[in-house]
SEVEX-746043 format. One record per residue (C-alpha): residue in three letters; x, y, z. Coordinates in Angstrom, 3 decimals, decimal comma, padded with zeros to 6 digits. Each point is the difference from the previous one (the first is absolute). Layout:
residues N
{ALA; {X; Y; Z}};
...
end
This chain:
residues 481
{UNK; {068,187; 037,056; 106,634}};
{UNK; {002,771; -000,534; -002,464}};
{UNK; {-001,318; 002,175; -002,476}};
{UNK; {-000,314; 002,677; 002,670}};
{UNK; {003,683; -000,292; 001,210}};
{UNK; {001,198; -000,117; -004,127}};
{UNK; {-002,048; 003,615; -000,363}};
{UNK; {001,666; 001,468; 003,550}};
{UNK; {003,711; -001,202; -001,201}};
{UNK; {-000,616; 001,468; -003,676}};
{UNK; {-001,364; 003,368; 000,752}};
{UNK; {002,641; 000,180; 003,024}};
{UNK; {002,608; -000,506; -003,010}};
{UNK; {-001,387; 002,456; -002,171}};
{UNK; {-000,375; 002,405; 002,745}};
{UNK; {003,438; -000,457; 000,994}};
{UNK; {001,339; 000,228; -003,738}};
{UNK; {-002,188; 002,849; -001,331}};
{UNK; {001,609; 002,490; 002,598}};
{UNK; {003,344; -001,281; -000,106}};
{UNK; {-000,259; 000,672; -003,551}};
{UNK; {-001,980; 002,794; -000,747}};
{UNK; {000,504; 002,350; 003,219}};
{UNK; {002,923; 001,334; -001,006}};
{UNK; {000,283; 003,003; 002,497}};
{UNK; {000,004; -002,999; 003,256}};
{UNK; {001,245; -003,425; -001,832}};
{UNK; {003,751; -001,217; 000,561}};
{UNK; {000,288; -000,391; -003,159}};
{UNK; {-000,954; 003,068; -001,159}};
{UNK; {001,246; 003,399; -000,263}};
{UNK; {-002,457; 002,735; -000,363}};
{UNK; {-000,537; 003,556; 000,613}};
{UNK; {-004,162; 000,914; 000,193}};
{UNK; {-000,974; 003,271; 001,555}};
{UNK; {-003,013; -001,487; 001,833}};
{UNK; {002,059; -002,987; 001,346}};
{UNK; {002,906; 001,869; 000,911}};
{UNK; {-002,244; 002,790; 001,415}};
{UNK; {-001,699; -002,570; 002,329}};
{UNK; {003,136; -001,794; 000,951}};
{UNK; {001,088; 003,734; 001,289}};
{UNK; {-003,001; 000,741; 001,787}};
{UNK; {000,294; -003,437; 002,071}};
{UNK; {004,237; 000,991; 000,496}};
{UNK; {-001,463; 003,069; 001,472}};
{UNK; {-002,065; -001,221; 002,302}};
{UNK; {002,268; -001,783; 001,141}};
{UNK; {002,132; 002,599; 000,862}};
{UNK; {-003,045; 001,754; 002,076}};
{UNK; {-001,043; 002,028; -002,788}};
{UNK; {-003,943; 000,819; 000,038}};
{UNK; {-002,373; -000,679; -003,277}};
{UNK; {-001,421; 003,367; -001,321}};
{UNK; {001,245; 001,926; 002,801}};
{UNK; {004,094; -000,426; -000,830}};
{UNK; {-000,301; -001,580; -003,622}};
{UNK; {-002,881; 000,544; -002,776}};
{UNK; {-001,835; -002,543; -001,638}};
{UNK; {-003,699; -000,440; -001,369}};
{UNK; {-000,230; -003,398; 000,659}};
{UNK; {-001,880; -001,773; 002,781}};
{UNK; {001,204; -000,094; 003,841}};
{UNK; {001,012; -003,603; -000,350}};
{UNK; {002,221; 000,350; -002,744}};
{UNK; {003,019; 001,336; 002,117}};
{UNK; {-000,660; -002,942; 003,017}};
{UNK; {-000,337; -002,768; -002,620}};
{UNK; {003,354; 000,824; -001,503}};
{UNK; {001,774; 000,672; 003,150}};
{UNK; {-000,510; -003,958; 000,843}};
{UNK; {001,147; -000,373; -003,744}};
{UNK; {002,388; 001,811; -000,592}};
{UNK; {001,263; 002,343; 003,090}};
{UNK; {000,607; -002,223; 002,748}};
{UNK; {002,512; -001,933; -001,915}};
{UNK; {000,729; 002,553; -002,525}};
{UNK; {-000,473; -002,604; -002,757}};
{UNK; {-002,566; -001,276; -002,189}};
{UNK; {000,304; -003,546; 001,416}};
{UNK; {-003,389; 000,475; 001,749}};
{UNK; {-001,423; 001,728; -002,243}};
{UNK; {000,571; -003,273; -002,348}};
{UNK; {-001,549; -001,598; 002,691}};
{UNK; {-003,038; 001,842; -000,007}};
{UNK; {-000,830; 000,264; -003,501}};
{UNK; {000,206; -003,903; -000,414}};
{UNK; {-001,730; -000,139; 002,948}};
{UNK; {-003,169; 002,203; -001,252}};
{UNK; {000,281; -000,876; -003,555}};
{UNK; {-000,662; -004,285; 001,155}};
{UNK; {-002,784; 001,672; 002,246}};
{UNK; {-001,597; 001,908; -002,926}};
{UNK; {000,426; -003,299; -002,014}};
{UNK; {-001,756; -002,430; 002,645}};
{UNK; {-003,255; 002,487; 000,688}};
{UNK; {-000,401; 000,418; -003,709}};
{UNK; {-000,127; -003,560; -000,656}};
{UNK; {-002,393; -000,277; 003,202}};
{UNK; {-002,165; 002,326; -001,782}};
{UNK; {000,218; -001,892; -003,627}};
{UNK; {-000,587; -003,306; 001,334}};
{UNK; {-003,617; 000,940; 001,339}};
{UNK; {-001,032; 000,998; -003,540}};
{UNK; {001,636; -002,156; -002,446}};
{UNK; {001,835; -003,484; -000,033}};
{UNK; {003,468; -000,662; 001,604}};
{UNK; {001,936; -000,014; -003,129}};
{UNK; {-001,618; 003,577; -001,386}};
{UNK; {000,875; 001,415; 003,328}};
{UNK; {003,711; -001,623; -000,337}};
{UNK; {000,726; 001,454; -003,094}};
{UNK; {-001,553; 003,388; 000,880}};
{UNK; {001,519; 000,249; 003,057}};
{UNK; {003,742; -000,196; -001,911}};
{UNK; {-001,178; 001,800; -002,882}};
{UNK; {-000,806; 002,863; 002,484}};
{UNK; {004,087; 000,696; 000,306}};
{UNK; {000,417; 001,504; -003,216}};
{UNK; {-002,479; 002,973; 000,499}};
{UNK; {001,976; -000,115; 003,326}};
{UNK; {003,298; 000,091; -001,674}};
{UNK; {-001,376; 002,524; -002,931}};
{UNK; {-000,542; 002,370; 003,143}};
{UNK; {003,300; -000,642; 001,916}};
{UNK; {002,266; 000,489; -003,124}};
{UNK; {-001,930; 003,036; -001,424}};
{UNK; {000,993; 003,797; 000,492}};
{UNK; {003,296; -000,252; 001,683}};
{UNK; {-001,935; -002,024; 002,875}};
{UNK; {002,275; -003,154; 000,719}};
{UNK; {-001,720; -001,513; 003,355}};
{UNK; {-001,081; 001,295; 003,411}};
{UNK; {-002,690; 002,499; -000,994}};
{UNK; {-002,942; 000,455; 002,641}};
{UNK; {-002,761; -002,038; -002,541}};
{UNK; {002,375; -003,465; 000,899}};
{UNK; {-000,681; 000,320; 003,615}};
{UNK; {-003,827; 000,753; -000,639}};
{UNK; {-000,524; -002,482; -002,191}};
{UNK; {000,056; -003,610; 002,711}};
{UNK; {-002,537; 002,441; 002,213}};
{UNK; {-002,579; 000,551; -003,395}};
{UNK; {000,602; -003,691; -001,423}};
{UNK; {-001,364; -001,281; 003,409}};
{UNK; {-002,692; 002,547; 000,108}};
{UNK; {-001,241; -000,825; -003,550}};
{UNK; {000,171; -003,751; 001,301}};
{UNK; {-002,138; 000,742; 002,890}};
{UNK; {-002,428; 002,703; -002,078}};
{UNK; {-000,601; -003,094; -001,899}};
{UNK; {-000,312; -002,326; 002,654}};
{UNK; {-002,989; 002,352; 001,040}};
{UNK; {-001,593; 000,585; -003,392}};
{UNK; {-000,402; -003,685; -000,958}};
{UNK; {-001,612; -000,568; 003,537}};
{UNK; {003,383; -002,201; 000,723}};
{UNK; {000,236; 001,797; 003,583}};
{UNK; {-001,979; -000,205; 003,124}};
{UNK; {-000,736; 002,968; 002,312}};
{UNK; {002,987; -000,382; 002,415}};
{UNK; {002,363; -000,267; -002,736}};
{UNK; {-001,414; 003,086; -001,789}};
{UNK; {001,025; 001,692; 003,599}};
{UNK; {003,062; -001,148; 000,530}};
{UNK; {000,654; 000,973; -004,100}};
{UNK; {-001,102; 003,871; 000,934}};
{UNK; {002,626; -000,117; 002,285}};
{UNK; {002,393; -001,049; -002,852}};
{UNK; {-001,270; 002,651; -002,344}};
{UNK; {000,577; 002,245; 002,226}};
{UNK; {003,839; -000,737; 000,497}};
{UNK; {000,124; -000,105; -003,756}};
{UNK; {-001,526; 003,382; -000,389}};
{UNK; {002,242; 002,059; 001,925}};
{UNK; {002,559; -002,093; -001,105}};
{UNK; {-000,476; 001,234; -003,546}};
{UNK; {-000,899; 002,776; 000,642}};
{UNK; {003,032; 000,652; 002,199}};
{UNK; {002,508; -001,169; -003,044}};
{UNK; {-002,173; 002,322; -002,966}};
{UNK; {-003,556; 001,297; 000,723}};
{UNK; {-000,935; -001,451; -003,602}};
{UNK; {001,118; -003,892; 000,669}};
{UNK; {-003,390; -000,886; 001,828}};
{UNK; {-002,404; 001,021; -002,756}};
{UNK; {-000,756; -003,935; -000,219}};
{UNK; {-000,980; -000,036; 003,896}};
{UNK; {-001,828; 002,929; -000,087}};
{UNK; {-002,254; -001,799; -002,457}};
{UNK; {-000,420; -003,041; 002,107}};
{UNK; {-000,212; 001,842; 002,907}};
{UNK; {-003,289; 002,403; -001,543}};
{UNK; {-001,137; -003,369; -001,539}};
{UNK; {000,097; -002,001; 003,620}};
{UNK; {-002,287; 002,852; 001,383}};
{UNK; {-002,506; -000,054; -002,423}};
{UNK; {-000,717; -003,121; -000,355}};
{UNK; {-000,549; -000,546; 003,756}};
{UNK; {-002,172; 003,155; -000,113}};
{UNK; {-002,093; -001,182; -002,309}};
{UNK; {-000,391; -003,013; 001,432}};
{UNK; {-000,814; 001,588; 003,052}};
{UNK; {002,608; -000,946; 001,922}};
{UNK; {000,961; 002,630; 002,493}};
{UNK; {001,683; -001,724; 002,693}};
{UNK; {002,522; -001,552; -002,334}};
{UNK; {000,459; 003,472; -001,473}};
{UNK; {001,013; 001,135; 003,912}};
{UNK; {001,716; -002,930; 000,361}};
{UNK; {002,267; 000,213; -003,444}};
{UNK; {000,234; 003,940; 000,561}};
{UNK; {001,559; -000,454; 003,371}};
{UNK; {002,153; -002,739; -000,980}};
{UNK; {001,068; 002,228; -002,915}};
{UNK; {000,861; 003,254; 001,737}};
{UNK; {002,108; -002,154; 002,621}};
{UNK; {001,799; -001,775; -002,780}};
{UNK; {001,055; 004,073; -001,441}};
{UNK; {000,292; 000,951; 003,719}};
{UNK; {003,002; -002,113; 000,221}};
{UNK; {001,472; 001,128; -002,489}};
{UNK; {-000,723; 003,527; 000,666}};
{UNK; {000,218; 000,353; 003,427}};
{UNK; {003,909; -000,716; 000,253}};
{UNK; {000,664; 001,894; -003,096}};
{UNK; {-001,989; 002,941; 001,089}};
{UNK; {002,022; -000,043; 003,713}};
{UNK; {003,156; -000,167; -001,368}};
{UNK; {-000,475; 003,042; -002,127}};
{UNK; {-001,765; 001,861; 002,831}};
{UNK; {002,918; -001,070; 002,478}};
{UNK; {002,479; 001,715; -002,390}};
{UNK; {-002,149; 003,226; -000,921}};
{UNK; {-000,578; -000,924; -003,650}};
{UNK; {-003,178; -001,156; 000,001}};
{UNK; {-001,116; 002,973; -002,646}};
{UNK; {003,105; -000,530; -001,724}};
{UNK; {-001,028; -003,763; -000,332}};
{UNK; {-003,793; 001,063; -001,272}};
{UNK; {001,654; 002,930; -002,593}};
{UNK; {002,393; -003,023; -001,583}};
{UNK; {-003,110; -002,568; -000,302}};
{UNK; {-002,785; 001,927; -000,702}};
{UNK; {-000,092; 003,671; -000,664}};
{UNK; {002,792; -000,185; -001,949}};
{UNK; {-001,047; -002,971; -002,124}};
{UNK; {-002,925; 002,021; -000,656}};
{UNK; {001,899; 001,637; -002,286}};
{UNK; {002,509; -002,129; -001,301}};
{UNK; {-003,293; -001,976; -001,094}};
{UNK; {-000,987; 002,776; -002,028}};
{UNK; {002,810; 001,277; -001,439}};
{UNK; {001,782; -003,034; -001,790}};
{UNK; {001,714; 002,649; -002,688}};
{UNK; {000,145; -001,419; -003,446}};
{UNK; {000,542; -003,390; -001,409}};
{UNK; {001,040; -000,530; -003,656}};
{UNK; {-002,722; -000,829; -002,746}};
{UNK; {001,643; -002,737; -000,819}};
{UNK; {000,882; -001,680; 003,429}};
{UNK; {-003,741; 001,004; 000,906}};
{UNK; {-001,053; -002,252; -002,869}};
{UNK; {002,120; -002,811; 000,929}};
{UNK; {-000,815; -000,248; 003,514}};
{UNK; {-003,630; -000,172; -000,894}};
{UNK; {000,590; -002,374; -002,316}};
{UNK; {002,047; -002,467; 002,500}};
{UNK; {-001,650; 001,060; 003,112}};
{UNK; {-003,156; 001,529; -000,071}};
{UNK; {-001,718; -002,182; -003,122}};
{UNK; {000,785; -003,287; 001,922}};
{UNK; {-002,487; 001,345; 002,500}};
{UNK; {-002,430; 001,717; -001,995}};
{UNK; {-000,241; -003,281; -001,438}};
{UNK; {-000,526; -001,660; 003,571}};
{UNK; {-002,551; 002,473; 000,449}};
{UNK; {-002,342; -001,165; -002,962}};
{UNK; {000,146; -003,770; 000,522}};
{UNK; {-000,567; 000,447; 004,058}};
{UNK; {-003,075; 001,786; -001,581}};
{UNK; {-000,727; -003,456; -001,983}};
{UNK; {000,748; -002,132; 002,731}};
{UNK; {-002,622; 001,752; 002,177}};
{UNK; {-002,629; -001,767; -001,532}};
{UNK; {001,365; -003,419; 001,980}};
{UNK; {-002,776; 000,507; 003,093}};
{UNK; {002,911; -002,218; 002,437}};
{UNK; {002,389; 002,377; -000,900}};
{UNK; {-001,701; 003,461; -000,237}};
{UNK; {001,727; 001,404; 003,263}};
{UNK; {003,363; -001,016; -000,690}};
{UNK; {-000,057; 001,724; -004,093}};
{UNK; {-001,829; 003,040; 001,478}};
{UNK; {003,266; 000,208; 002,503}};
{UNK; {002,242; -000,254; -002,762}};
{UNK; {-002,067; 002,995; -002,474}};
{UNK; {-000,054; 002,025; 002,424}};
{UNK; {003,564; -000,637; 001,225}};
{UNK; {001,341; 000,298; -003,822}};
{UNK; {-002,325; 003,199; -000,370}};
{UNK; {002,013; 001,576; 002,627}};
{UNK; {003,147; -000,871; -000,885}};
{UNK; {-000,721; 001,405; -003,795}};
{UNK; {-001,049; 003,166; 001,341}};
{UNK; {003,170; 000,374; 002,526}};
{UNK; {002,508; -000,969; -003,063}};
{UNK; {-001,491; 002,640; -002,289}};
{UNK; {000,032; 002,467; 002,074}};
{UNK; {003,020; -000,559; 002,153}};
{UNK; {003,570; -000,665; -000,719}};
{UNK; {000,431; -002,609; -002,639}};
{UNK; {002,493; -002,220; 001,804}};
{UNK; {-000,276; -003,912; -000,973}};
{UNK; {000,813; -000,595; 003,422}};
{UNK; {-002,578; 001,539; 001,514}};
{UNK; {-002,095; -002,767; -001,384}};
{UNK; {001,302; -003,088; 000,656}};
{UNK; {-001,392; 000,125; 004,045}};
{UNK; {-003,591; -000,440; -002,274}};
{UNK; {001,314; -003,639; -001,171}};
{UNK; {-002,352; -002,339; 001,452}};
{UNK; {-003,038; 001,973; -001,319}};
{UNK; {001,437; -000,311; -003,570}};
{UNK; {000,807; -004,027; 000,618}};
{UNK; {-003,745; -000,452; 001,690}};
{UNK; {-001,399; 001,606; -003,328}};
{UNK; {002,140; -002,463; -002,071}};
{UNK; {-001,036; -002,647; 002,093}};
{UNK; {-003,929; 000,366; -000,837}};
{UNK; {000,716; 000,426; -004,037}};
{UNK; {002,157; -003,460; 000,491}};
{UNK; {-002,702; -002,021; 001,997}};
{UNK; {-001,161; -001,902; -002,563}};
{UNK; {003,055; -001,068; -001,349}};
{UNK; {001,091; -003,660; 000,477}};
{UNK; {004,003; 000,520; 000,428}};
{UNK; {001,927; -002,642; -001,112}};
{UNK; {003,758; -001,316; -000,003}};
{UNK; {000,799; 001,848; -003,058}};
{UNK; {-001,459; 003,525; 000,543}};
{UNK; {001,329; -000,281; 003,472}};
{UNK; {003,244; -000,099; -001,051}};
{UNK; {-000,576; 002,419; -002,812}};
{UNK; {-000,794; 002,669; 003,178}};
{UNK; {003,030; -001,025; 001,361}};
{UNK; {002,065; 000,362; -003,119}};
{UNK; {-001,687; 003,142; -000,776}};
{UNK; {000,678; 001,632; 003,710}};
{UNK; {003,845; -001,315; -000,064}};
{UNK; {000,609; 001,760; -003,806}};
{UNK; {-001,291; 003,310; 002,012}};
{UNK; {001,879; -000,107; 002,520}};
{UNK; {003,023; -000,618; -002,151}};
{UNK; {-000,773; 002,923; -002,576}};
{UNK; {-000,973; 001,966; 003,784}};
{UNK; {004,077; -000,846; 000,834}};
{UNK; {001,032; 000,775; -003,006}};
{UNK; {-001,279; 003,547; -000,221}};
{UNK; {000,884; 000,747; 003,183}};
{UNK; {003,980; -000,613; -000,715}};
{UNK; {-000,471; 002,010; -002,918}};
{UNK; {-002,101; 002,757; 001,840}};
{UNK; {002,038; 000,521; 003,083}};
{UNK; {003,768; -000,873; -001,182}};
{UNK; {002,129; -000,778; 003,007}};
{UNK; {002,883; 001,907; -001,478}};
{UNK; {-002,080; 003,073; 000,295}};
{UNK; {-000,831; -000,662; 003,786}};
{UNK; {003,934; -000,905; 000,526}};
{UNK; {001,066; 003,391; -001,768}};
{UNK; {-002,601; 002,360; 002,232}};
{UNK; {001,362; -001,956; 003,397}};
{UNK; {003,222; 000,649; -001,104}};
{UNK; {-000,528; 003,590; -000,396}};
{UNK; {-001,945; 000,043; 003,192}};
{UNK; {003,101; -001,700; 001,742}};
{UNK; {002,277; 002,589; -001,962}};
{UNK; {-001,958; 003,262; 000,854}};
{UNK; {-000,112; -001,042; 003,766}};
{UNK; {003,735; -000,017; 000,680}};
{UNK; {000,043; 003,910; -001,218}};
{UNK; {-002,222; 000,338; 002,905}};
{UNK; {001,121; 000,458; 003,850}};
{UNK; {-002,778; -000,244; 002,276}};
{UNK; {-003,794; -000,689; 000,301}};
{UNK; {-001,900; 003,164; -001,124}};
{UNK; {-001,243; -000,763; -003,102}};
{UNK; {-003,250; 000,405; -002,113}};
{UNK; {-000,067; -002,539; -003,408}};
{UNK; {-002,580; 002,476; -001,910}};
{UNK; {-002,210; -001,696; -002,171}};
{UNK; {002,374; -003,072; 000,192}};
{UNK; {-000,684; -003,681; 000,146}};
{UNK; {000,116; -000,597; 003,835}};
{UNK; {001,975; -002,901; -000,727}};
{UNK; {002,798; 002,389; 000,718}};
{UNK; {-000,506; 000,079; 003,805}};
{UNK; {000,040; -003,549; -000,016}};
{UNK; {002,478; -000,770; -002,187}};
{UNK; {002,644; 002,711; 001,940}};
{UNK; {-002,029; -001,027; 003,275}};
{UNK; {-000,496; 004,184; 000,624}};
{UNK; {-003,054; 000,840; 001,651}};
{UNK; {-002,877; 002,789; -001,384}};
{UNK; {000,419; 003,463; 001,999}};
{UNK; {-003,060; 001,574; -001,862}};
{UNK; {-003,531; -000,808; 000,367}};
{UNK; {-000,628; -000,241; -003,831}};
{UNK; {002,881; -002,517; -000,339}};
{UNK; {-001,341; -001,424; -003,608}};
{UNK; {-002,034; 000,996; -003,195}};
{UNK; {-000,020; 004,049; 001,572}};
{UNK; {-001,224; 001,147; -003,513}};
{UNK; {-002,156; -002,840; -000,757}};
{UNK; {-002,033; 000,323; 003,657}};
{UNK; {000,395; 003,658; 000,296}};
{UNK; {-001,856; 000,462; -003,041}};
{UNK; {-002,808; -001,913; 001,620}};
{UNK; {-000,477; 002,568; 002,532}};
{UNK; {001,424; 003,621; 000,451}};
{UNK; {000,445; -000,723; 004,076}};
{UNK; {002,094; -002,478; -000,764}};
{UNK; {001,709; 002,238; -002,620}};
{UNK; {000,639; 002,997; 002,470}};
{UNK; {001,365; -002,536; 003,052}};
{UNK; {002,486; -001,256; -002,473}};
{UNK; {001,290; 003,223; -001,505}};
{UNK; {000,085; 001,088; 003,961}};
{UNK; {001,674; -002,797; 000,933}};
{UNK; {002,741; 000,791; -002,956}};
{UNK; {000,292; 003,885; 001,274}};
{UNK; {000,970; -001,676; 003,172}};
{UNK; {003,135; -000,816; -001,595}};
{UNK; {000,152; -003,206; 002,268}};
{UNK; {001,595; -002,457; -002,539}};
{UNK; {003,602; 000,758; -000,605}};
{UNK; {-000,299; -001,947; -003,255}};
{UNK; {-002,402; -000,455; -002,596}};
{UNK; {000,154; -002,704; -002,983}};
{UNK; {-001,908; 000,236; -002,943}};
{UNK; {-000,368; -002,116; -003,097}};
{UNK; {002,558; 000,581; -002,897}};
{UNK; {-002,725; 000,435; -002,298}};
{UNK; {-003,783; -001,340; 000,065}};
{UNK; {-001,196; -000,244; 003,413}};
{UNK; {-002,222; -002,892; 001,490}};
{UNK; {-003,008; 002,313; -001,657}};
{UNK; {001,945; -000,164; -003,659}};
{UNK; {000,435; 003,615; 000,848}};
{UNK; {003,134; 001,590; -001,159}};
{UNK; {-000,228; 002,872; 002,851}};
{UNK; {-001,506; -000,118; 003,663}};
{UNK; {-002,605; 002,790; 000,572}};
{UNK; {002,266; 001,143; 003,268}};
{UNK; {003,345; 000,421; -001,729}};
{UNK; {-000,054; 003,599; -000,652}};
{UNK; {-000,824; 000,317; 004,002}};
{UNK; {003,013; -002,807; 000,244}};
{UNK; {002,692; 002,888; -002,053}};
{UNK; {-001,231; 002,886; 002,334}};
{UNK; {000,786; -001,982; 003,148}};
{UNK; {003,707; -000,258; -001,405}};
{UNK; {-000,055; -003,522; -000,266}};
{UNK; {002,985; -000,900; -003,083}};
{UNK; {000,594; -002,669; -001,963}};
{UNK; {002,635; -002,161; 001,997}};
{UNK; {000,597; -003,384; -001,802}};
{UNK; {-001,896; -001,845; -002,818}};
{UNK; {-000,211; -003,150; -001,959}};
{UNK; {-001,941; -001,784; -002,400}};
{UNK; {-002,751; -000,237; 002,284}};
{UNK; {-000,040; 002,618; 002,134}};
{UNK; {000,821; 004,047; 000,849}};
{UNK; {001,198; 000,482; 003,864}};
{UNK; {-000,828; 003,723; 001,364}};
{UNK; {001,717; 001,502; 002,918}};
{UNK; {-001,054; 002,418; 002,060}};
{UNK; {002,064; 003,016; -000,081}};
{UNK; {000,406; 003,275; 002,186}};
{UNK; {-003,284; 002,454; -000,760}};
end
């Protein structure tokens, strides 16, 4: 029982630690601009305010997104909760992956896996400008305990009524992920398809009735309120466009990524799991196990295929975790762990997660984030009232001058518009509309590294002039047509 309470306490530590450290957009002790972070942060603010998802602001991510940072972030228009939250779901994560580990290799493997599992974690939450409270930390506590049940089922660890009551959870965790981004419950579709055909081929129908009901009520309550609540406020298409039609062809249409960085991210990312891949392929041959390794190939199959053909974000990958640790786990089986190479792991995961720190300083310099919320600060006094549109502009300027979006398209324009000329046309109609009374633009590169924005020429003909600039930044005002 001791040992059990020691594990709790250290992985409640880490936990705790890990995002005070590395989440620089929501930690205290951090200061951080991220354009995801920041974006979501905004979204929540606005809901707050009684602005609709889809219908009043644009995003492609999932319905949940906006709810789950309006208890973060909006209602006390501070990341305290937030802080909350991620500790919260990164000890949950923690707990159901050692849950899984510990029914297919000894106590101390799964110990030392289980830690060792924070720095892909913190690989992914310090990589491309991410810094914390991305939609693949709130998926991940709902896939770790779906791998742990998955599991539970493939090494015949479950009974029938437990299977049920699982389907249930499965389903919650589905439209969970699939609520934050589409593409976080690859590893549950697996177990899912795997669940069913196993009991079909064992011929056992009822239980497939049973776990199908149990599953669709498990997504119905996710859905159901989601789907009323956009229906209620007449965006229900809007809602469907964001998540799916549009993602369609953001999917497809990733633009392109450097030779170089390409290489890199396969080498750090993809091999890792290609490798995975191979010796889940080995480890098949262990009868007791068979079930469990298929789960994992197929899982790691899938996840291959997704990174090479969708955007190569590190991030993206780090809600796929616990299948990477359970494929460890079976190459480390037969290894007797003692004193020495325990603490070897240890010293090994602690030099990481120093070198981890240390890039990050040097990455992301704080005077850099000081100087751009200066100029934020600085630019905002030119301006005397609320009609604004930050073009292609961190949206860490609405929070930071605590200004609200008046446009529909209120981040990224030429990055999303490019996605999809309907988007495009609504946000060059939207401009025509001469609605905002100022515009601010980026005093060189934009957030795309662009030095222009495809809409400025329309910008000049709507006699919108150069007001005020600084180091940062280029403040338009509308003028008389």
């Amino acid at each position: 029982m001791k040992k059990v309470n020691r594990e709790i306490i250290v992985f409640a530590i880490l936990s705790i630690v890990s995002i005070l450290v590395f989440s620089w957009t929501t930690s205290p002790f951090c200061f951080f601009y991220a354009a995801d972070s920041d974006c979501f942060k905004l979204m929540g603010k606005m809901v707050a305010k009684g602005l609709i998802p889809y219908k009043d602001f644009f995003d492609h991510k999932g319905p949940l997104i906006s709810f789950i940072e309006l208890v973060g972030y909006g209602l006390l228009n501070n990341t305290f909760l937030l802080v909350v939250m991620q500790i919260t779901a990164l000890y949950t994560s923690l707990i159901g992956l050692n849950k899984t580990l510990n029914l297919i290799t000894t106590r101390k493997i799964s110990f030392i896996l289980t830690i060792v599992s924070l720095v892909p974690f913190m690989i992914g939450i310090t990589s491309h400008n991410v810094g914390g409270n991305n939609t693949e930390e709130w998926s991940l506590p709902f896939i770790s305990f779906s791998i742990y049940f998955f599991a539970k089922f493939l090494l015949n660890k479950s009974d029938n009524s437990e299977q049920i009551k699982h389907s249930l959870f499965y389903g919650i965790a589905f439209a969970v992920c699939a609520g934050t981004r589409i593409t976080n419950g690859i590893c549950i579709f697996v177990g899912i398809a795997m669940v069913f055909i196993i009991l079909l081929i064992n011929k056992q129908y009822l239980m497939i009735i049973k776990n199908g009901i149990f599953f669709s009520l498990g997504i119905l309550l996710i859905v159901v309120p989601v789907i009323i609540y956009y229906c209620c406020n007449d965006a229900f298409y809007d809602m469907i466009y964001g998540t799916f039609l549009y993602n369609i062809k953001y999917a497809t249409d990733n633009g392109v990524i450097g030779t170089i960085n390409i290489i890199k991210r396969i080498i750090a990312y993809i091999v890792p799991f290609i490798l995975l891949f191979f010796s889940s392929i080995y480890l098949m041959k262990k009868k007791e196990k068979i079930l469990l390794n298929l789960f994992v190939v197929c899982s790691s199959f899938l996840v291959i295929m997704f990174y090479f053909n969708g955007a190569m974000y590190a991030h993206y990958m780090y809600s796929y975790i616990p299948i990477l640790m359970i494929g460890i786990a079976g190459l480390l089986n037969n290894i007797n762990v003692t004193r020495k190479l325990f603490l070897s792991v240890f010293a090994v995961f602690f030099l990481i997660w120093i070198c981890l720190l240390i890039k990050s300083e040097l990455d992301y310099s704080s005077s850099y984030n000081k100087k751009l919320k200066s100029d934020m600060k600085d630019v905002s006094k030119a301006i005397d009232d609320d009609r604004i549109l930050a073009y292609n502009v961190l949206p860490s300027f609405y929070l930071e001058t605590n200004k609200l979006p008046i446009y529909k398209n209120f981040h990224f324009q030429d990055f999303q518009c490019k996605k999809d000329k309907k988007l495009k046309n609504k946000f060059r109609k939207d401009l025509i509309s001469r609605k905002a009374d100022w515009i601010i633009v980026c005093n060189g590169p934009n957030i795309d590294g662009e030095v222009k924005n495809e809409q400025d020429g329309l910008i000049r003909k709507l006699s919108y002039k150069e007001y005020y600039k600084n180091n940062s930044f280029i403040l338009l005002r509308k003028g008389l047509k």
